[in-house]
C-alpha positions in Angstrom: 91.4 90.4 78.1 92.5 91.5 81.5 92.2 95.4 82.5 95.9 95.5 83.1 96.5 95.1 79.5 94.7 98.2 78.8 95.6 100.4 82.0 97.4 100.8 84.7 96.6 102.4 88.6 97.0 104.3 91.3 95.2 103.4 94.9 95.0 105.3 98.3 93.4 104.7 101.3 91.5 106.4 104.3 90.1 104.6 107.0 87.4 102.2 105.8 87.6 103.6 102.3 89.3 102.8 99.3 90.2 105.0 96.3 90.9 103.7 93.1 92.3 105.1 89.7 92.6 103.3 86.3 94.5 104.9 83.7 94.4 104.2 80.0 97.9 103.7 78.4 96.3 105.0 75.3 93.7 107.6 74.9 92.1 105.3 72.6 91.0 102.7 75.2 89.4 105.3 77.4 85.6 104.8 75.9 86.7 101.3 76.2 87.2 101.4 80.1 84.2 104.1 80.1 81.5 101.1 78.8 83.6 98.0 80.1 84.3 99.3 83.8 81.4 100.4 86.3 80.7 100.9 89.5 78.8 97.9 89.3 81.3 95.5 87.6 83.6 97.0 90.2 81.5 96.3 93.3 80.8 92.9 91.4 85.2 92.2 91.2 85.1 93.1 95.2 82.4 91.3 96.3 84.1 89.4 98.9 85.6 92.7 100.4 83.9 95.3 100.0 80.5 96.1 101.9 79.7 99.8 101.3 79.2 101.5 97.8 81.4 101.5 94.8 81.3 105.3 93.3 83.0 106.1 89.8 84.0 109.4 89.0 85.4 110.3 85.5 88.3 112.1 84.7 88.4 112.5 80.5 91.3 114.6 80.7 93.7 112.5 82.1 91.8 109.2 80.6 91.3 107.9 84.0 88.3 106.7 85.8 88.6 106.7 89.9 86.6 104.2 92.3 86.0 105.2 95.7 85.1 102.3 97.9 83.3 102.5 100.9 83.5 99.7 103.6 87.1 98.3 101.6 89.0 97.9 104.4 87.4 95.7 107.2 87.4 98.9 109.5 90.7 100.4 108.0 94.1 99.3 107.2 95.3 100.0 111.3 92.0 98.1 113.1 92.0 95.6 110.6 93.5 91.7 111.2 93.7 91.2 107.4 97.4 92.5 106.4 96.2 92.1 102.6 93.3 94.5 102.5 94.8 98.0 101.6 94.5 100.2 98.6 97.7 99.0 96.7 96.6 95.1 96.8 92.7 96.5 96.0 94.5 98.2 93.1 96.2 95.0 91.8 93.6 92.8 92.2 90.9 95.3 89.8 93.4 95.5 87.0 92.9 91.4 87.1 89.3 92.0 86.0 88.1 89.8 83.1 86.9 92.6 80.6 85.8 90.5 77.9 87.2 89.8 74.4 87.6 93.1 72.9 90.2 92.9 70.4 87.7 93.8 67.9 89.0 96.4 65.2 87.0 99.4 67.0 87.9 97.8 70.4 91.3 97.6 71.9 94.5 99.3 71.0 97.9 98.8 71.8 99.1 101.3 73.9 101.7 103.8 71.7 
């Protein structure tokens, strides 16, 4: 299963950084993002772009989870040569992370 099927996001960026937030379509899949998507498995997905730290911060109320990325942006989106490294591409490309197969009864649900 794909983290798109389970949520959806928002990106910004700021100079070399990149922010990140995943939304659950169902409140139900938030523990599910909470155990499945970390920092690490984030900084793992970006590997090949981003050089600084992946930080997670947790938003329960909204069933969100925001990544701030340091280093993203190969100096920011207006030094950079690459015209594909900005926060709405960084945003697509996390909700194609491989999650796992968790359509297990007390796993995934469809989003209502």
């Amino acid at each position: 299963m794909l983290l798109h099927e389970v949520a959806h996001a928002r990106s910004g960026d700021k100079g070399d950084t990149s922010d990140i937030s995943v939304i659950a379509y169902n409140a139900m899949n938030y523990p599910l993002m909470l155990e499945l998507v970390t920092a690490e498995r984030v900084q793992q997905h970006f590997a090949a772009f981003v050089v600084g730290d992946v930080r997670r911060y947790e938003l329960p109320q909204l069933h969100a989870l925001k990544f701030v990325l340091d280093g993203a942006l190969d100096g920011g989106v207006t030094r950079s040569l690459n015209l594909d490294i900005h926060g709405k591409c960084l945003s697509s490309l996390l909700l194609g992370m491989e999650l796992g197969d968790v359509r297990e009864p007390s796993g995934f649900r469809e989003f209502e």
